[in-house]
N, C-alpha and C positions, 0 to 999 in steps of 0.2 A: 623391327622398325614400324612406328605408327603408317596407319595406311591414310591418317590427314595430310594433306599436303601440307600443313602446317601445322606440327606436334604442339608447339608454344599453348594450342587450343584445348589438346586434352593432359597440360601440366596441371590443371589448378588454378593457373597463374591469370590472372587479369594484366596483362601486359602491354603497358603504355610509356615506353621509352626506344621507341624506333629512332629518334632523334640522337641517342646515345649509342649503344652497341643492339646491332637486333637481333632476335632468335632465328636460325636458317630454316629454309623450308625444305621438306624433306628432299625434295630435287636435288638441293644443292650441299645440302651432307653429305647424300650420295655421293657426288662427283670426287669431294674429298675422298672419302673413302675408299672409292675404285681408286683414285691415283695414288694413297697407302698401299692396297693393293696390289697393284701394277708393281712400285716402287720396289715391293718387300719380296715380289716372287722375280722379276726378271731386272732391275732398273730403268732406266731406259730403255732398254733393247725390246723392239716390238712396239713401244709405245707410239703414239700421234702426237705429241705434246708440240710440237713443232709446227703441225699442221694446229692445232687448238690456240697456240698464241696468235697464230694469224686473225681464227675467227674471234679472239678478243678483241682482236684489235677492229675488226670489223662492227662488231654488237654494242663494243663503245661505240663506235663512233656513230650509229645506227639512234642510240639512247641517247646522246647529248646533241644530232642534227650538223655532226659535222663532214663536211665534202668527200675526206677519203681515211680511210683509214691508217693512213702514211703520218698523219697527223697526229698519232696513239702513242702515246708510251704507259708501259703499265710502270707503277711507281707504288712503294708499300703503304701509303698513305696520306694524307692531304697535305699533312706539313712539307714533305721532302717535293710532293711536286709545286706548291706556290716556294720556296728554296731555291732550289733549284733553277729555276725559271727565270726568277730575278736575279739570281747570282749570274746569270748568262747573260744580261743585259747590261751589263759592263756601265752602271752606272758611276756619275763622275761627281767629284766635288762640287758643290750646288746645286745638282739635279733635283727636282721635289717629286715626292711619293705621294697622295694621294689616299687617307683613308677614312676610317670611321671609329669612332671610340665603344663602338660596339662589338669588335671584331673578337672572333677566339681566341685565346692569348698565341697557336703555335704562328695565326696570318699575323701576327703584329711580331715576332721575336725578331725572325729574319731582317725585317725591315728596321727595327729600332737595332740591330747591329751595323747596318747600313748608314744608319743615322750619326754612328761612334764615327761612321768615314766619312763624313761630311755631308751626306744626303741630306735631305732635308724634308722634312714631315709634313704636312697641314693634314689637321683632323679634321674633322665634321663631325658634332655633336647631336648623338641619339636624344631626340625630344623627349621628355616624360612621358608621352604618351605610348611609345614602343617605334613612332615613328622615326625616318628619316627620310626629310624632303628631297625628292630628286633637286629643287630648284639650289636647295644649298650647297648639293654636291657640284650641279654645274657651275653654280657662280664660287666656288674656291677653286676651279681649275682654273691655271694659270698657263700663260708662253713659257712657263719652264716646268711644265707637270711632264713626268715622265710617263709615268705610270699611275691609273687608278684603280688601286689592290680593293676590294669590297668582297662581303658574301651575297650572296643570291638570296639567301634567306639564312635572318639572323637565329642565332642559337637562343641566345636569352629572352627574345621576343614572338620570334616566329613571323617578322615581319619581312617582306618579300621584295625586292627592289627590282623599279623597272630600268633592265641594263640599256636597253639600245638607245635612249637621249643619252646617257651617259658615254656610252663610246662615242658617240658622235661628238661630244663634246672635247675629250681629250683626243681621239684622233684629227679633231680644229686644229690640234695644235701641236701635235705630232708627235704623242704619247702616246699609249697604250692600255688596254683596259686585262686585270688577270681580277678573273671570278674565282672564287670558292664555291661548289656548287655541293658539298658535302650535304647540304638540305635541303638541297632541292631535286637532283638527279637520283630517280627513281621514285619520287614521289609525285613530281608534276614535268608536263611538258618543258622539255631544255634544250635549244637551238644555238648553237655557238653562230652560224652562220644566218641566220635571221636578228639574233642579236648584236651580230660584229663584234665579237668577242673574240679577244689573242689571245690569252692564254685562259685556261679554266682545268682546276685541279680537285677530284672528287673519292675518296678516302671509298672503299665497298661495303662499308659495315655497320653503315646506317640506312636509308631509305631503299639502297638497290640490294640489301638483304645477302650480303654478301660474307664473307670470313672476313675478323679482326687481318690486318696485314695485307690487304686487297687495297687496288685504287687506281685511277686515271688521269694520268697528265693527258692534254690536250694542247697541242700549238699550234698557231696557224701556218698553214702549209708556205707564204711565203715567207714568213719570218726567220725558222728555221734554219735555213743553210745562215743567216748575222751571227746564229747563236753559239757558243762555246761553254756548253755545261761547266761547272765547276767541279764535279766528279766523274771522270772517262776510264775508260775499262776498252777489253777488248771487245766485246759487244758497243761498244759507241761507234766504230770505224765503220768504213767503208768497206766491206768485205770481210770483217770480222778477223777471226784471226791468222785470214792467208794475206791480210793489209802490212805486214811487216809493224815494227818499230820505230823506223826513222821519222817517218813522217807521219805527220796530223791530217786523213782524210779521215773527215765526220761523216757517217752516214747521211745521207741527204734528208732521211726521215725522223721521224722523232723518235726513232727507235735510237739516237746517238744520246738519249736523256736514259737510258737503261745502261750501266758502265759493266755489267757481269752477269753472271747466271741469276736467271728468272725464279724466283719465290713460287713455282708452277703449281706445289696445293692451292695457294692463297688466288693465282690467278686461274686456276680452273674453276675452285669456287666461286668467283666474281662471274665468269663467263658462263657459269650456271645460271647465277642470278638474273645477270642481265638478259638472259633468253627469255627464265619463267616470264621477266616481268612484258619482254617483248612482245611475248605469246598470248599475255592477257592483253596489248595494249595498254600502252602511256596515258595515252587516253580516257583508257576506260577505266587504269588507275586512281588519276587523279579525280574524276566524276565521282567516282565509290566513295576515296579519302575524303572530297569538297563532305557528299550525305555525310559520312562517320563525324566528321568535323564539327559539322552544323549540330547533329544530334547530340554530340558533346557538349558543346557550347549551351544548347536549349537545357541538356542535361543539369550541369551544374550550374547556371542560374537558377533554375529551379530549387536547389538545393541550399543557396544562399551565395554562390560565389558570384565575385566577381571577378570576369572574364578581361586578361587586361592583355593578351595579341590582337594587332589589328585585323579585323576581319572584312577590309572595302574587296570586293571582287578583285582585284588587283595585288591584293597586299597581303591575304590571308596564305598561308601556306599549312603544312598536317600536325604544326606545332603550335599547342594551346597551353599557354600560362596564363594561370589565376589564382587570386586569392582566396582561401578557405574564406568560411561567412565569418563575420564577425564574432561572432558570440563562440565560435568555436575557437578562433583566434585569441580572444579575451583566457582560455582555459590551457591553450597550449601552443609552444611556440610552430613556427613552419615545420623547424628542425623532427621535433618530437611527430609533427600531422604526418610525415613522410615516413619516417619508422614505423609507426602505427599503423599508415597502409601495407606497408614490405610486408611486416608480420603478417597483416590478412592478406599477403599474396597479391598484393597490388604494387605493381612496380610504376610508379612516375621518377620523378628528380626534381632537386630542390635550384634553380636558377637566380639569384640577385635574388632572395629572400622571398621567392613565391615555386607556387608549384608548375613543374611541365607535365603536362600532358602530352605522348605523341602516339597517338595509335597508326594504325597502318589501314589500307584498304578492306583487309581481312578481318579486323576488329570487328565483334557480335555488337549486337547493340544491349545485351546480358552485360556485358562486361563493362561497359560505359556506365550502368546503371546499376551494377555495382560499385563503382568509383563512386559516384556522388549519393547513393546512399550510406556510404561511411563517410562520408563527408557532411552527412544532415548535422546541425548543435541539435 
């Protein structure tokens, strides 16, 4: 095994798609691999996994700034916990949902099935500019907004929304606010409780550099005992499974949002992640990604692109789309500019007809400068 903490560095690879799936760092390989290990010579027996869910649950809650770690559930991915979450809120014929037309198709699926049972929707429309005004968001909440479902920072934009006017807004009126924080937890500061945030659901396998199959539900500690997951298991109870049959006691924690046995590779790799990242500081993550960002951004303008995520101190987050120069665009399409990097070992992604960019804190400024020199007409 490489002795970089971060192999991704000596592949070759100029690797700028943290925003999609990210390469692990060797810490957190590791971890899987001891618990193959573990698994293939004793199973369980001997093991901590028991005692390690706990400090999952703890390291989440540590990374997104929330009160106790009762509030955790590990879930395999961002879709099942914004799902899940609103399926538990027992909305009713006319209730309105609350979102944006910029959202990842799985935060919109759940809800437009919601909508087949009479929910009711109002959107808020992403600007051209990659923006979205808080002011639109709060003037379409309404005295019947249940819920306002949003990401923390958009996938196709890289644009970053500030939540706390917004929950103040719909908790006015006694709804609720569920974050998607998929892009934003483990790349910048994330406070569920400084932002008055109910629910917040974050996938591990993007910014907190975690295994595909990894991920964190979040609910607020008083809401929990209203809620009645839609999928219950014997790990949802109260007492697990010496709680009997007959009756419905739900665990008092959000551990009643986990209905069976635990994915334990995928969440011991996450609980790696989120340590490495703890160990360096959230902090001193985001400060690193802000330089890496900015250097990009100077990068390819330089180069002829046009830079189109918002970038106001508020709004920029570690994802950067832009357009190739013109003239390069004139000779070949986005399509073709993205394979043409792969092959030289440059991994971006193609988003609504331009390119992402998403490096990580650890990105060289070599590699940056690689990108936009194959990017030169």
């Amino acid at each position: 095994m490489s002795s970089n903490p971060y192999p991704v560095l000596d592949s070759g690879l100029a690797f700028f798609n943290h925003a999609g799936v990210s390469p692990l760092p060797a810490d957190v390989a590791q971890a899987v691999h001891d618990y193959a290990d573990q698994a293939g010579r004793s199973g369980y027996f001997g093991s901590t996994w028991m005692d390690d869910m706990a400090d999952f649950r703890q390291v989440s809650a540590e990374l997104i700034g929330a009160r106790s770690p009762d509030e955790i559930a590990f879930v395999p991915n961002t879709a099942t916990g914004v799902s899940v979450s609103a399926g538990a809120l027992n909305l009713q014929n006319g209730d309105r949902i609350l979102v944006t037309d910029a959202e990842y198709p799985s935060n919109r699926h759940f809800y437009n099935a919601l909508h087949q049972r009479g929910v009711e929707l109002d959107v808020v429309r992403q600007q051209d500019d990659g923006r979205i005004p808080t002011e639109d968001i709060l003037s379409a909440v309404s005295e019947r907004t249940k819920l306002v479902g949003i990401s923390h920072v958009q996938w196709g934009s890289g644009f970053r929304s500030n939540l706390r006017p917004i929950a103040d807004a719909v908790h006015a009126v006694g709804g609720l606010l569920s974050v998607d924080a998929i892009q934003s937890a483990g790349a910048l500061p994330v406070s569920v409780a400084e932002d008055d945030v109910d629910i917040l659901a974050a996938g591990g396998h993007k910014w907190m550099l975690g295994p595909t199959g990894s991920g964190m539900l979040y609910v607020r500690e008083e809401l929990i005992g209203d809620l009645i997951p839609p999928v219950l298991g014997a790990n949802s109870m109260d007492g697990g499974l010496e709680a009997g049959n007959d009756e419905l006691i739900l665990s008092p924690t959000a551990s009643r949002f986990e209905p069976g046995a635990t994915p334990t590779a995928t969440m011991l790799g996450m609980r790696a992640a989120i340590r490495h990242l703890l160990n360096i500081g959230i902090d001193n993550v985001w400060a690193q990604l802000e330089s890496v960002t900015a250097y990009l951004c100077d990068a390819l303008s330089d180069a002829g692109c046009r830079v189109y995520s918002p970038r106001g101190e508020s709004e920029r987050s570690g994802i950067v789309i832009f357009d190739p120069p013109e003239e390069l665009a004139a000779r070949e399409t986005v399509d073709d500019t993205w394979e043409r990097l792969q092959d030289a070992g440059i991994i971006t992604a193609v988003r609504f007809g331009r390119l992402r960019a998403s490096p990580h804190f650890y990105t060289p400024e070599s590699d940056m400068d690689r990108l936009a020199n194959a990017l030169r007409a």
